[in-house]
C-alpha positions in Angstrom: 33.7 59.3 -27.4 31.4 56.6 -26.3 30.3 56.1 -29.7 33.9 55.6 -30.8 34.6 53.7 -28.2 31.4 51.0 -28.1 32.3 50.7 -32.0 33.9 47.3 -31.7 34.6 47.0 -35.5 36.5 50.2 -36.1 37.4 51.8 -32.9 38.9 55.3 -33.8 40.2 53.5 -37.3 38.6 53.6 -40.5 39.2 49.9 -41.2 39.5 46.9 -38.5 43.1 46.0 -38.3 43.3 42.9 -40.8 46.0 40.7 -42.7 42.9 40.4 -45.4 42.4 43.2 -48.4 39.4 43.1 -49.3 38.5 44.0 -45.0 41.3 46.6 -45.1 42.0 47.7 -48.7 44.5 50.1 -46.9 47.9 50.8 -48.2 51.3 53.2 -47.7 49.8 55.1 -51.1 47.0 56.5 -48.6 49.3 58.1 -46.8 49.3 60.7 -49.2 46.5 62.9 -50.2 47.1 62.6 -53.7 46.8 58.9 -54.3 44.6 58.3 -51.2 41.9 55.6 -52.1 39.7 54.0 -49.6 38.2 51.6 -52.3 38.2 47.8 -52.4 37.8 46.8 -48.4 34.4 46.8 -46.6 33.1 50.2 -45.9 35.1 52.6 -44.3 34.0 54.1 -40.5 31.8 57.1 -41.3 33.3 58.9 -37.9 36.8 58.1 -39.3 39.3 61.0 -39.0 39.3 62.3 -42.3 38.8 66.1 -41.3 42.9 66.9 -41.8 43.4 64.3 -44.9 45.7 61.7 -45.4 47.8 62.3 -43.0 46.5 62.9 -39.6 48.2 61.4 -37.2 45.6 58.6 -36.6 45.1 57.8 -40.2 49.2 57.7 -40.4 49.5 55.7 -37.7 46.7 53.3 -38.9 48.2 52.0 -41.9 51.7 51.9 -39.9 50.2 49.4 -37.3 48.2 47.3 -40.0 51.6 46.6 -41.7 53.3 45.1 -38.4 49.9 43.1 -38.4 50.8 42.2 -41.4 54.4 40.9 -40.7 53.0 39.5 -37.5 50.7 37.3 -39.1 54.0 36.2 -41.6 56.1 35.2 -39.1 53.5 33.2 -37.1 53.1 31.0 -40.4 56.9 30.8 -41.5 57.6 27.3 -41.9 61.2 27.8 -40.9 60.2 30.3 -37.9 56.8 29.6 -35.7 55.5 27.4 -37.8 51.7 28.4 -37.1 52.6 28.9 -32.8 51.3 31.7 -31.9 53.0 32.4 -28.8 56.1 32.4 -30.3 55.5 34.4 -33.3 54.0 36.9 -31.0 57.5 36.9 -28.7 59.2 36.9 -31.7 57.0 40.2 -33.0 57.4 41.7 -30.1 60.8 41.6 -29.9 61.3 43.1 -32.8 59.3 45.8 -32.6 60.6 46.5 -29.2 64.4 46.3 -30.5 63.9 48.3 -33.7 62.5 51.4 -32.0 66.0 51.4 -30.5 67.1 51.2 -33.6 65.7 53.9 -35.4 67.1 57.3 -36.4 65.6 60.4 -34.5 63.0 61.5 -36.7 62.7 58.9 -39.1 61.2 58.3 -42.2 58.9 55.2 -42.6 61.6 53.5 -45.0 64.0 54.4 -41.9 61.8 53.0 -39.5 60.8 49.6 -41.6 64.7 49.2 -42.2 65.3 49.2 -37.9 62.9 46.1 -37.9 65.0 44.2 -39.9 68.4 45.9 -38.2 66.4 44.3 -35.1 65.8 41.0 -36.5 69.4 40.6 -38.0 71.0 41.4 -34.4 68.8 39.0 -32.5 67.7 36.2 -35.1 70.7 36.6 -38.1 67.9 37.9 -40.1 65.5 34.5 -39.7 62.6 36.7 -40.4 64.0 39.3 -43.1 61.7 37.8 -45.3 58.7 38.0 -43.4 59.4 41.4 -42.8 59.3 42.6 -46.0 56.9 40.3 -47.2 54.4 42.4 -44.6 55.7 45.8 -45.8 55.4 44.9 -49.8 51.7 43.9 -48.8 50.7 46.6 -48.0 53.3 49.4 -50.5 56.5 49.8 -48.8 58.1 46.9 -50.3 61.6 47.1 -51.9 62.4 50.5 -54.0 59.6 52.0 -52.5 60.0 55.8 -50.6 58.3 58.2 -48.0 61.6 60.1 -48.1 60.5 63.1 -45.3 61.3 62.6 -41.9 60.3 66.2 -40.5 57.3 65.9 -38.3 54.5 67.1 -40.7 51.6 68.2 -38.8 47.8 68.1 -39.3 47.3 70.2 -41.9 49.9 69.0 -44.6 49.2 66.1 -46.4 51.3 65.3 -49.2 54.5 63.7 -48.6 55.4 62.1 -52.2 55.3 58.2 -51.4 55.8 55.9 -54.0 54.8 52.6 -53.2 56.8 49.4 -54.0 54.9 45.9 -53.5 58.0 44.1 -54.2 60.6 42.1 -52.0 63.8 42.4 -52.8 66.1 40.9 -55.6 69.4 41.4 -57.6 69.1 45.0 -58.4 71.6 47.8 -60.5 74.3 48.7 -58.1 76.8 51.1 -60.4 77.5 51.5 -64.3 80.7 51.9 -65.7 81.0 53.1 -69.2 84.0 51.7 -72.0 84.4 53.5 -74.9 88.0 53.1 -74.8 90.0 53.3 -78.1 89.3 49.8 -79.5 86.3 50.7 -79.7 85.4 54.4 -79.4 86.6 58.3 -78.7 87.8 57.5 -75.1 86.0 60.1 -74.2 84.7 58.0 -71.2 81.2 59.4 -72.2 79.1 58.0 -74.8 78.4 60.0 -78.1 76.1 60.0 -80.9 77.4 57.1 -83.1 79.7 55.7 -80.7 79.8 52.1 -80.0 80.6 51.3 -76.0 80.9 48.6 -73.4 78.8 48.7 -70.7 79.5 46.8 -67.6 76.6 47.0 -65.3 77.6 45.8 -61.1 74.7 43.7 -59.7 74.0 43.9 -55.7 72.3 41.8 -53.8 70.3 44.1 -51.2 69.3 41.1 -49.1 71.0 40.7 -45.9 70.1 37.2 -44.8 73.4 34.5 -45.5 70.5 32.1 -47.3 69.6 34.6 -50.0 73.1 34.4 -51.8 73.0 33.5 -55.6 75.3 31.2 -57.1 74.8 32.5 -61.1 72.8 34.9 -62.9 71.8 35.1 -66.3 70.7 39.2 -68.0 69.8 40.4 -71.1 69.6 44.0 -71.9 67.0 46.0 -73.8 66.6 49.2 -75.1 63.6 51.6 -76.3 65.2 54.1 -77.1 65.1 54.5 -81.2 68.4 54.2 -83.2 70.1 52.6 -80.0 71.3 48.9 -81.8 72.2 46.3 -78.6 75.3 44.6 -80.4 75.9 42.0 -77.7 72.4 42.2 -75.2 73.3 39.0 -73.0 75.8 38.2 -69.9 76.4 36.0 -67.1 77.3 36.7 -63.0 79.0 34.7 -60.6 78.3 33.8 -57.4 76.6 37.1 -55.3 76.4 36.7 -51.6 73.7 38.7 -49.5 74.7 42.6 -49.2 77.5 41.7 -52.1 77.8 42.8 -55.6 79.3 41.8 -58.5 80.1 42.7 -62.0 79.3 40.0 -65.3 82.1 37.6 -65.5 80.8 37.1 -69.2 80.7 39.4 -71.8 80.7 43.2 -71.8 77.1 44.6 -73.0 78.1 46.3 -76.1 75.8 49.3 -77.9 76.0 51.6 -80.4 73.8 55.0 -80.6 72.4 56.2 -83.7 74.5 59.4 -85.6 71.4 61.5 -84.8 71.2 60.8 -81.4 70.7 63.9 -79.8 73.6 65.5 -77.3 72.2 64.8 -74.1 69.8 62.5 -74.6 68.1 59.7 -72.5 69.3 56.1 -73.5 66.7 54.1 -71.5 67.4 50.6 -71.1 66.1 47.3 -69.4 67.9 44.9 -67.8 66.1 41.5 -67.2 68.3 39.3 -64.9 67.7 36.2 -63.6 68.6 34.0 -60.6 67.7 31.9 -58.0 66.2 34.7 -56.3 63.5 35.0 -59.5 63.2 37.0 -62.4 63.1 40.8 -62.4 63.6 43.8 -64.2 65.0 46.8 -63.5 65.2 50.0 -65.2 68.1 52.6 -65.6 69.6 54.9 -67.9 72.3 57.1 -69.3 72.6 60.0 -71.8 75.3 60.9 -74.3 77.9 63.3 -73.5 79.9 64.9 -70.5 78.1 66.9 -68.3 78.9 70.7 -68.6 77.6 73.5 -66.5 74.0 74.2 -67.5 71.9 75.9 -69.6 69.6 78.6 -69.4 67.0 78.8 -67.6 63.4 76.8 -69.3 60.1 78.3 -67.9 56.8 75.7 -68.2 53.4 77.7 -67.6 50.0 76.8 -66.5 47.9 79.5 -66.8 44.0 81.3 -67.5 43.3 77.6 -65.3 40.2 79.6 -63.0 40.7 76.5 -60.6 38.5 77.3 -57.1 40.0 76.0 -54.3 37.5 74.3 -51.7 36.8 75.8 -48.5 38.5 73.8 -45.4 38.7 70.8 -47.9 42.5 68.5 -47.3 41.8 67.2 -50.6 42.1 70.3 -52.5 42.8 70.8 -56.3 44.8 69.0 -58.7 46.5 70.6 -61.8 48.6 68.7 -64.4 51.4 70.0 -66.0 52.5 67.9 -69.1 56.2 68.3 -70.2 57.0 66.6 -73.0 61.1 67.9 -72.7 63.6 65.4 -71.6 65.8 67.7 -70.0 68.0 66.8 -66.4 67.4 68.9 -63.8 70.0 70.8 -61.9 67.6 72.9 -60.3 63.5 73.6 -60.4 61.6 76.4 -58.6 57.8 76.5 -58.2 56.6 79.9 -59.4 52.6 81.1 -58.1 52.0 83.5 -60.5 48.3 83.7 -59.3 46.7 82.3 -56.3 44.1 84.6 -55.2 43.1 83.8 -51.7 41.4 86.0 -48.2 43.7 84.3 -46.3 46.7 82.5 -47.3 47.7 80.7 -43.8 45.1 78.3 -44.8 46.5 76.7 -47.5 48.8 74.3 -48.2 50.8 74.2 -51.7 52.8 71.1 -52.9 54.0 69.2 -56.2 54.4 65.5 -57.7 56.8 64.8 -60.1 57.1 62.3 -63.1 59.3 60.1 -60.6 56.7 59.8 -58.2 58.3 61.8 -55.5 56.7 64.7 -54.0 56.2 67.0 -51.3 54.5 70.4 -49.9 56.5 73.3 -50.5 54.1 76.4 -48.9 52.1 76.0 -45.1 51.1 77.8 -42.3 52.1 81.0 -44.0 53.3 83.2 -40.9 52.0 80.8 -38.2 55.1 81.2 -36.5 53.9 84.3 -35.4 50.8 84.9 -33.1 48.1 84.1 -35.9 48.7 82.4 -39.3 49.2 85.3 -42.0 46.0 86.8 -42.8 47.3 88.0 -46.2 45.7 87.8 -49.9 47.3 86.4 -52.3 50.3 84.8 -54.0 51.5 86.7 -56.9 54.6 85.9 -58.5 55.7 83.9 -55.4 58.4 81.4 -56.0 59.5 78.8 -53.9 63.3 78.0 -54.2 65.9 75.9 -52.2 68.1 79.0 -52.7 65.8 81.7 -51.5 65.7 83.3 -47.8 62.3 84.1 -47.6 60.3 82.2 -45.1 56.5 81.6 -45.7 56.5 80.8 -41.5 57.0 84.4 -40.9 55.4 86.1 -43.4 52.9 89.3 -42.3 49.8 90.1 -43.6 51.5 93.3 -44.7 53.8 91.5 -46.8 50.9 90.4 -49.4 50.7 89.5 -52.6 54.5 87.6 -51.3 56.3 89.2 -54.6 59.5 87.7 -54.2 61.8 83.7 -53.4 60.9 81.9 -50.8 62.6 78.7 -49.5 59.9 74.9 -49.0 58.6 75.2 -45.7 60.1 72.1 -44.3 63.3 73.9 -44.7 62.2 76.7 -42.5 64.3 77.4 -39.4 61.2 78.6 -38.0 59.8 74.6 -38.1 60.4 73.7 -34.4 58.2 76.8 -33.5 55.9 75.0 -35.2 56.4 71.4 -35.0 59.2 71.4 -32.3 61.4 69.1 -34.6 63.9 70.2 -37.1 63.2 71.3 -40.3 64.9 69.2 -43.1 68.0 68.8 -43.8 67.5 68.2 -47.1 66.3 71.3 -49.8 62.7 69.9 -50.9 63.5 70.7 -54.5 67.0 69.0 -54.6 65.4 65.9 -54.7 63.7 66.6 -58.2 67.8 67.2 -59.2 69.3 64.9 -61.7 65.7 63.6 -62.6 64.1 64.0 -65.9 61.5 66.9 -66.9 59.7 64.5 -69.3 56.2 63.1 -68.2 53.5 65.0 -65.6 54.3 67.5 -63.3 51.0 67.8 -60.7 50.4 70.9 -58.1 48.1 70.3 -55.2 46.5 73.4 -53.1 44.2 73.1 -50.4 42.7 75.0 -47.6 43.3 73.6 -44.3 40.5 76.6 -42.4 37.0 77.8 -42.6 36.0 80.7 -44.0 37.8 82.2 -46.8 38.3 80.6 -50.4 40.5 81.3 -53.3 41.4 80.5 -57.4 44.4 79.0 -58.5 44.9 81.2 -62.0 48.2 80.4 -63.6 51.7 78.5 -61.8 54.9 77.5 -63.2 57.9 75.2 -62.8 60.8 76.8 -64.0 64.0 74.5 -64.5 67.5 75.1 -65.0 68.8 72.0 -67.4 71.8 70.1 -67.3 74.1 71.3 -70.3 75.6 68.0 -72.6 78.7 68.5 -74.5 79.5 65.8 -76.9 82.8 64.5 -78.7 82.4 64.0 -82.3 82.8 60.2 -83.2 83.8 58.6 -86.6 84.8 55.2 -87.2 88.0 53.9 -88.5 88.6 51.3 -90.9 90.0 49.7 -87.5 87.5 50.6 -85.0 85.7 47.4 -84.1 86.3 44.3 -82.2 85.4 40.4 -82.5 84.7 38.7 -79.5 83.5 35.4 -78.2 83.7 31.9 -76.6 84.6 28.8 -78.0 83.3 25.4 -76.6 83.0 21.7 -76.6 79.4 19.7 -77.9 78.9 19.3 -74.1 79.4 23.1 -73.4 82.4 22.8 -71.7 85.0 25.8 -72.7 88.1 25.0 -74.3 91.3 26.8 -73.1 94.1 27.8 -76.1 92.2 27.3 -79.2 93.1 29.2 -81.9 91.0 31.5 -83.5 92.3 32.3 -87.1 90.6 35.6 -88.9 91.3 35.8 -92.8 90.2 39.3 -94.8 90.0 39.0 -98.4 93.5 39.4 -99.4 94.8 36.9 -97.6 95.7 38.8 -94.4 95.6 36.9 -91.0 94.9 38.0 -87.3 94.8 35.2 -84.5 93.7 34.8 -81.3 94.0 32.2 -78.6 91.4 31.2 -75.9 91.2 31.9 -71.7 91.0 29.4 -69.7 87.2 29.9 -69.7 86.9 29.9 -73.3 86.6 33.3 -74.3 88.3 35.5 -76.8 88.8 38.7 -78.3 90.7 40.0 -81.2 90.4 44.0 -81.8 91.6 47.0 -84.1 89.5 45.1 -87.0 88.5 46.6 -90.3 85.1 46.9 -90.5 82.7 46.9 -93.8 84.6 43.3 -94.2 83.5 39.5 -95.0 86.2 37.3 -93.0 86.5 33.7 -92.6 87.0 32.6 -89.4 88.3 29.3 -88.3 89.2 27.5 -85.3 91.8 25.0 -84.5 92.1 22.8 -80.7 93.3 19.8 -80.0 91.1 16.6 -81.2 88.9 19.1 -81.7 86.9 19.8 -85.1 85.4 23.0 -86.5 83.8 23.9 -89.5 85.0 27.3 -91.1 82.8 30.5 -91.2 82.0 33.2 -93.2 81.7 36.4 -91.0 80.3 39.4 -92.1 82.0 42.3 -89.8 80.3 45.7 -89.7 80.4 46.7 -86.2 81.3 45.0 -83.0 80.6 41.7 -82.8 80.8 40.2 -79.3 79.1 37.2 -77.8 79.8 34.5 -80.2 79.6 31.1 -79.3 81.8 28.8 -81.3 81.2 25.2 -81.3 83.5 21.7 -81.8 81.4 19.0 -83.6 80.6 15.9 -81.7 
């Protein structure tokens, strides 16, 4: 202790507490066994606590109090706040922290405990120092979209809690999606099918919560990766979005079409780049074709002849990757431990990370709710389910090789015998539901004692898919729509212009303006060449060919000077 305690650099931490990186390299990703990293800082204490892993309570707490450092040290220099005092960035600090601690849920999360400082700051300052606050927590990972998702009290000896770090700050972001493929268009299915053209009308919110960051406009354009997905109209406009509102595009719908051998069920992954005062940013989302429908059987993915020792007393463990290269949804996934042997099974601890970046443990302190920890050998066929009613915190040693469903740990009722908190509400594997199989699946076992070792032979995730059922789509010879705006050489939108659309025999459809400019004429043949031409008042326009094939949407029409 006197060593510790005479070590004015480090104390009991492995970094000094500092606002700078490169002293303390430190982030919310080394919270978590599998992406802990202690490069890029100065060297790390060699008596640091690093004998449980990640996640010993000092090490947790660490990177917790280096964060409000960091938001300290941001609202001391705020311009708008402190200005560089001190004093009164310490007052205001300490405020904060003081009232968000009353704010915080029992049991909280870290995302749950980062959101009471700015519930703290909102009800004493009107969110003056939102910004700062998450300006501190992006610094350092648990910026804007990131997660620690578990709340239950975790103990020493389990270490991997699926964070996902974020080193953003907030901005417009996808708030709900709203499918059209009404029958001007499409099948009115309300789902979208292979060869189907739809609308898309994607709500914007804006998450922050301070009255200053409101947006007048925004400007997005929509991409897509997806092969054979063809973006017919890819650009749109938003009004005005205050802080904590949303809105949808006041310009034009998005309009796609799939490809006719676009797979029932597949992903349609998209990008939506949207820009405002707040900045530029993209965000990701994305949608499959057809209505959901029960599920199907059962898929079983399989690891195995793998030989894998497991180190002795060692939080770090092994890793194993599983690659799945199915893009199925998940309704439901269960771990299956087809072989783990092991002298003593109490000592390990058992988790997986999925593509999404979430993960957690799912098997510890087998039968330490008892006297002793199980003393058993082996796993052998041992599945972990949110449906099971096994518990791993009562198994006996008489019980081995654990043939049989077991629900995650954290689920246990058994937990506050442990931990004296509640074990989670939520099932650990429903939060892998309604997220894609595709991409790397990764186990981590370890052995939290001395003594006894074991081999990781052969595991499995088995998933129960999402079953698709699609509507068959074919266009008519009046399927498709025109739409667009028509303007002045200034940009200014002219109101009740007529838009006059002649096929090749001589047949005429019109259309007149909004008041913002915009038009839409629908039910048109496609495989076509019209000319279109435009009449307003002391207005000039030149005729146009127009080739119509599919949708068209987004046209800009405009009068001559």
């Amino acid at each position: 202790m006197a060593t510790l305690l005479d070590n004015y650099v480090y104390g009991i931490r492995r970094f000094p507490y500092s606002t700078n990186n490169a002293v303390n390299p430190l982030t919310w990703g080394d919270l978590d066994q599998t992406t802990y990293d202690q490069s890029g800082g100065i060297a790390p204490n060699p008596l640091g606590f690093e004998f449980a892993g990640a996640l010993e309570v000092h090490n947790g707490g660490e990177i917790w109090a280096n964060t409000l450092w960091e938001v300290r040290s941001r609202i001391i220099a705020d311009p708008a706040g402190a200005n560089g005092d001190v004093p009164t960035g310490n007052q205001t600090m300490l405020r904060i922290v003081t009232d968000g601690m009353k704010m915080t849920p029992l049991n909280p999360s870290f995302t749950e405990a980062r959101d009471a400082l700015i519930d703290a700051d909102c009800a004493a300052n009107l969110c003056a120092n939102e910004a700062s606050i998450w300006a501190g927590f992006a610094d350092r990972g648990l910026g804007y979209g990131s997660s620690a998702p578990l709340g239950v009290q975790v103990a020493f000896v389990s270490a991997h809690i699926g964070v996902k770090e974020s080193f953003a700050s907030p901005n417009l972001d996808v708030n709900t999606i709203t499918i059209d493929d009404s029958l001007s268009i499409g099948n009115g299915t309300g789902f979208v099918d292979p060869n189907e053209p739809f609308h898309l009308k994607v709500n914007l919110k804006n998450p922050w919560r301070n009255s200053s960051k409101g947006i007048a406009s925004a400007t997005a354009t929509l991409t897509s990766s997806t092969p054979g997905v063809n973006i017919i109209n890819g650009s749109t406009t938003y009004p005005a979005i205050a802080a904590q509102g949303n809105a949808v595009q006041d310009g034009n719908d998005f309009v796609i079409q799939t490809a006719p051998t676009t797979a029932c069920g597949a992903s349609i992954n998209f990008a939506l780049e949207i820009t405002s005062s707040l900045g530029t940013v993209t965000r990701n989302f994305s949608i499959r074709t057809g209505q959901p429908s029960g599920t199907s059987p059962a898929v079983t993915y399989t690891q195995s002849a793998l030989g894998l020792a497991i180190p002795d007393n060692d939080p770090v463990g092994i890793v194993d990757t599983l690659n799945i290269t199915d893009d199925l949804e998940i309704a439901d996934v269960n771990l299956r431990l087809d072989s783990l042997t092991h002298t003593f099974v109490g000592d390990l601890t058992v988790g997986i990370r999925g593509p999404n970046g979430f993960g957690t443990d799912l098997i510890s302190l087998a039968g330490c709710a008892n006297t002793i920890c199980s003393g058993g050998d082996n796993f052998t066929n041992t599945v972990v389910d949110d449906e099971a009613v096994g518990d791993f915190l009562t198994i006996l040693a008489a019980g081995a090789p654990y043939t049989g469903s077991f629900f995650p740990v954290f689920n246990s009722p058994a937990w506050a015998v442990i931990n004296g908190a509640s074990p989670d509400a939520t099932p650990s594997l429903s939060r892998f539901d309604g997220t894609s199989t595709l991409g790397d699946w990764k186990i981590v076992v370890s052995d939290q004692g001395a003594l006894d070792v074991g081999t990781l032979n052969s595991w499995s995730l088995i998933v129960t898919p999402r079953n698709f059922a699609c509507t068959s789509f074919i266009p008519t010879a009046a399927g498709v729509s025109i739409s667009g705006r028509v303007i002045d050489s200034t940009g200014k939108a002219i109101r009740r212009a007529v838009i006059t659309l002649t096929d090749g025999t001589g047949a005429i459809r019109t259309a007149r303006t909004n008041q913002f400019g915009f038009f839409r004429i629908t039910n048109v043949a496609a495989g076509q060449t019209y000319l279109i031409d435009i009449a307003a008042k002391n207005r000039i326009f030149v005729p146009q060919a127009l080739l119509v094939d599919d949708d068209l949407a987004g046209l800009t029409f405009t009068a001559l000077p």
